[in-house]
C-alpha positions as CSV (number, residue, x, y, z in Angstrom):
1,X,-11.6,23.4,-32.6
2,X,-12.1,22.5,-28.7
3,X,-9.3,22.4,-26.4
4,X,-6.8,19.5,-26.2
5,X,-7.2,17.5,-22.8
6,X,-4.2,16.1,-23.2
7,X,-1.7,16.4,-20.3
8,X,1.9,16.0,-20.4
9,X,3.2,12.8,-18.7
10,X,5.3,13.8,-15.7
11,X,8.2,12.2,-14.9
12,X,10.0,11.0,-11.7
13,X,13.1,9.8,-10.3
14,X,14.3,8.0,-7.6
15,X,16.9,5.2,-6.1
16,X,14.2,3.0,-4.8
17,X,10.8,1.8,-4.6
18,X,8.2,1.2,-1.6
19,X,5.5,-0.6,-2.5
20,X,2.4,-1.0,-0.5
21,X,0.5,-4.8,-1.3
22,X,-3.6,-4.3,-0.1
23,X,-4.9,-1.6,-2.7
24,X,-1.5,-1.0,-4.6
25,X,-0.1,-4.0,-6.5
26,X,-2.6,-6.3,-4.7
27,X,-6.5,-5.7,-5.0
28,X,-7.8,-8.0,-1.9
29,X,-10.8,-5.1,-1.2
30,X,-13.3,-7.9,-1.7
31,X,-11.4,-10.1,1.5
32,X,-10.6,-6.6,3.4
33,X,-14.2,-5.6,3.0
34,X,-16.2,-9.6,3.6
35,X,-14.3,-9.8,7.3
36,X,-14.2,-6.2,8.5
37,X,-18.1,-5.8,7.6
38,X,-18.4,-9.3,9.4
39,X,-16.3,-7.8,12.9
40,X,-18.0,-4.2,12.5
41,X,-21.7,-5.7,13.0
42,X,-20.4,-8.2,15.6
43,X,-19.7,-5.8,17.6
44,X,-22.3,-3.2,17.1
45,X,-20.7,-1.2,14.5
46,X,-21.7,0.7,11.5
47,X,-20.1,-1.7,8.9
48,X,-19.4,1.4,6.2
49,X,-18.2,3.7,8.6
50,X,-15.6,1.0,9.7
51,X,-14.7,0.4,6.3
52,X,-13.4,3.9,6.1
53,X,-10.3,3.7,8.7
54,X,-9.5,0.1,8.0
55,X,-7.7,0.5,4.8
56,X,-4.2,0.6,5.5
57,X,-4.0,0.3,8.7
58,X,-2.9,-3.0,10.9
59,X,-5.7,-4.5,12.4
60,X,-5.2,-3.4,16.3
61,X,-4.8,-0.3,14.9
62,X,-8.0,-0.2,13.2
63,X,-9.5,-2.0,16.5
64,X,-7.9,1.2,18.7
65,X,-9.5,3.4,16.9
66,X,-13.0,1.6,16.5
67,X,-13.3,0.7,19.9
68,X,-11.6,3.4,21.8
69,X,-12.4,2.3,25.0
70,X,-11.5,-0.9,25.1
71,X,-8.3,-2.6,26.3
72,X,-5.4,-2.7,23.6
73,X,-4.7,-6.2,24.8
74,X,-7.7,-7.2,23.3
75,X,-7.4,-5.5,20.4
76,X,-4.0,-7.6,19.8
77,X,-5.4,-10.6,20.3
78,X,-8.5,-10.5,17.9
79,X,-6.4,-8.9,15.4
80,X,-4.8,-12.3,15.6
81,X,-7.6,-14.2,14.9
82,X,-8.3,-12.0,11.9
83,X,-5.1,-12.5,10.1
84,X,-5.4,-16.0,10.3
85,X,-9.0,-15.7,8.8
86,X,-7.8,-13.0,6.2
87,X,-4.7,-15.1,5.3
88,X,-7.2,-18.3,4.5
89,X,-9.6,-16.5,2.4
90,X,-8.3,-16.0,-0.7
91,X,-11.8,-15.7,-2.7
92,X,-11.3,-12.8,-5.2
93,X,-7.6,-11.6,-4.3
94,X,-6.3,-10.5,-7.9
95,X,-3.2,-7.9,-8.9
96,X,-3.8,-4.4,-9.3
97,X,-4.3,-3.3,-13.2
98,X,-1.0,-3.5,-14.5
99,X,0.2,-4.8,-11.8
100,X,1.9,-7.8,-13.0
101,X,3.6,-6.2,-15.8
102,X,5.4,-3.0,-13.4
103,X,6.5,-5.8,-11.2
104,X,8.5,-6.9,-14.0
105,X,9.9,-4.0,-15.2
106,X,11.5,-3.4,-11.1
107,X,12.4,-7.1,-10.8
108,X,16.4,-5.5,-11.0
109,X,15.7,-2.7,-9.4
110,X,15.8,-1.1,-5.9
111,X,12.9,-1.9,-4.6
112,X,10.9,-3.1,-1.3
113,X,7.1,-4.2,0.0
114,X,6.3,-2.5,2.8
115,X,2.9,-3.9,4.0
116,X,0.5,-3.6,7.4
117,X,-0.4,-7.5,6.7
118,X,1.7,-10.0,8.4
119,X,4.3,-12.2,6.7
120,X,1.7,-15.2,6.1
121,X,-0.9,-12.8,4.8
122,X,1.5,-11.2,2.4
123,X,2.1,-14.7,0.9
124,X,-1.1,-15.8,1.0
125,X,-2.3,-12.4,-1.0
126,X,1.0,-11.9,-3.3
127,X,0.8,-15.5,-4.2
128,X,-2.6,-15.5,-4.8
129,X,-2.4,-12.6,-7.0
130,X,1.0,-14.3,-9.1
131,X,2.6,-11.9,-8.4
132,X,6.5,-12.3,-7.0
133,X,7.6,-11.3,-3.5
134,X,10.5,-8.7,-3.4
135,X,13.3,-10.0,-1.7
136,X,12.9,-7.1,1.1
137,X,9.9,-6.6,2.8
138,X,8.8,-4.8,5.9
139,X,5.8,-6.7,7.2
140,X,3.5,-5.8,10.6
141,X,5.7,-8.1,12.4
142,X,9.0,-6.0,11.5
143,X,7.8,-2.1,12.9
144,X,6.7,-1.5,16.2
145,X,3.9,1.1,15.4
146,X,1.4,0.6,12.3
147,X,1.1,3.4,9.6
148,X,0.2,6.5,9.1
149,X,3.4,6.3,11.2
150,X,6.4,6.4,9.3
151,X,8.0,3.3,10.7
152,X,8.1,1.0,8.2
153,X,9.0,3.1,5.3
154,X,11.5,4.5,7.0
155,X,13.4,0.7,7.5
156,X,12.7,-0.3,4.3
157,X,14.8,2.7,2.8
158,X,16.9,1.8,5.2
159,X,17.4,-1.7,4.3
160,X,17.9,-1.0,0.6
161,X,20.7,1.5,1.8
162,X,18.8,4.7,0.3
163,X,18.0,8.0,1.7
164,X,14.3,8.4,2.3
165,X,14.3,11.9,-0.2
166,X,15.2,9.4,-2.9
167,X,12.4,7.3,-2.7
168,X,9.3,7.1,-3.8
169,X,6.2,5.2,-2.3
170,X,3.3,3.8,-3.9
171,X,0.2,3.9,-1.8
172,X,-3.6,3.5,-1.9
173,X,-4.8,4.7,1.7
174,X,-4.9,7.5,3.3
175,X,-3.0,5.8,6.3
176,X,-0.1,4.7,3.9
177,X,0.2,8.3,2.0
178,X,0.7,10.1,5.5
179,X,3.3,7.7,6.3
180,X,5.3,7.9,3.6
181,X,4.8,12.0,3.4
182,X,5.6,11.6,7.0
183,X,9.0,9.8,6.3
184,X,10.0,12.5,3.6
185,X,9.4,10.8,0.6
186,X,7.2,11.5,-2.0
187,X,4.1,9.1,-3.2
188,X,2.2,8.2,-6.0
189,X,-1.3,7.4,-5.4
190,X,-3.0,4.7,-6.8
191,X,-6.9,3.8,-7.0
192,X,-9.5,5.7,-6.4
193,X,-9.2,6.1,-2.4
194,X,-5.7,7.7,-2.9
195,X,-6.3,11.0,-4.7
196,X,-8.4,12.4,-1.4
197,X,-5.2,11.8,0.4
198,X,-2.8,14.5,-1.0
199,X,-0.6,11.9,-2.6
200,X,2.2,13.9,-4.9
201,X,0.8,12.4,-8.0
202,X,-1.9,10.2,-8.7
203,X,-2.7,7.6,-11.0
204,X,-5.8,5.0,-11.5
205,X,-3.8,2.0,-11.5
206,X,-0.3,0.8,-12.4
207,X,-0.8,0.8,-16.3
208,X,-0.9,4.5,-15.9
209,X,2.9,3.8,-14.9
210,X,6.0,3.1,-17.1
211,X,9.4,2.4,-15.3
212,X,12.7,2.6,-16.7
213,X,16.4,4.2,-16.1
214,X,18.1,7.0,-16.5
215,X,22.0,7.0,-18.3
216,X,23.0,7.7,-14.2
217,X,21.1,4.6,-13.1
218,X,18.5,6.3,-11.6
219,X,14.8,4.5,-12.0
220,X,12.7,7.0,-14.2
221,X,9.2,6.7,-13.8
222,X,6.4,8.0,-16.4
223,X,2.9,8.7,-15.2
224,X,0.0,9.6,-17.1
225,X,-2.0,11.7,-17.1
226,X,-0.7,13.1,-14.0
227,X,-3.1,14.3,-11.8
228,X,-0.6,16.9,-10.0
């Protein structure tokens, strides 16, 4: 008879959740992609090399990094024109598989967004993926520096009043994983850019994920198959 493939599920625990939105519980790669091809060949760029730091990142960030020589102040301000145009086009913006449904099963738990997009774009993404907006949320207006530094994650543990070795962070770019390794936490990866990233486990989507609580109140989350 061949071999089983069959993995065991692993299990996690934690006090709290950090959620990314763009590429975790939010799929808005068709928006992400339209405008940053768009601002890559306006300026002369390689359009899919471009794609390949934007994910995850805040926009000046992504700028910076782009267009190394050019001032940060105008990095800021067309990063502010792009927000406004990401937060208005909501053409193909849908929930992560599974989504939905794992938002549900945290709805009482501890548990926070922690996003590069602004406050408007986070609406104008979580709504139009029906999906609801936790009641805390880090958002690029809240942290002074955009991920892979730890910033944000780091306030939104501390807003829920948990240590950061307690929680866990779900992330889809290689910018978010470093941040949250980078704020002593562990990650799950989701999608199919995370797994490069050195996430502590990694999953395809969110129906690859099953939440519930331990008899200490702990949240107990089930991954499979595990990829670590």
């Amino acid at each position: 008879m061949p071999a089983s493939t069959t993995t065991a599920p692993l299990v996690l625990t934690a006090k709290a959740l950090l959620l990314d939105m763009d590429g975790t519980i939010v799929n808005s790669d068709a928006v992400v992609e339209r405008c940053w091809r768009e601002w890559a060949v306006s300026h002369g760029l390689d359009p899919h090399e471009a794609l390949k730091v934007v994910h995850g990142r805040q926009g000046y960030a992504t700028m910076a990094i782009l267009l190394p020589e050019r001032p940060m102040e105008l990095n800021y301000a067309e990063n502010t024109v792009m927000l406004a145009r990401e937060t208005a086009d909501t053409d193909g913006v849908v929930p992560v598989g599974g989504a939905p449904e794992f938002m549900a099963s945290i709805a009482s738990l501890p548990h926070a967004l922690v996003t590069s997009a602004d406050a408007a774009l986070a609406a104008a993404r979580m709504t139009a993926a029906a999906l609801p907006m936790p009641r805390i949320r880090v958002t690029a207006e809240s942290v002074s520096a955009s991920k892979p530094d730890p910033e944000g994650f780091l306030k939104g543990a501390a807003e829920l009043g948990v240590d950061p070795a307690d929680c866990i962070v779900f992330e889809d770019s290689g910018a978010g994983i470093a941040a949250g390794l980078a704020a002593g936490m562990r990650v799950i990866g989701i999608g199919p850019r995370a797994a490069a990233h050195g996430p502590t486990a990694h999953v395809p989507d969110l129906t690859s994920v099953r939440v519930d609580t331990t008899p200490n109140g702990a949240i107990r989350l089930t991954l499979t198959p595990p990829t670590r």
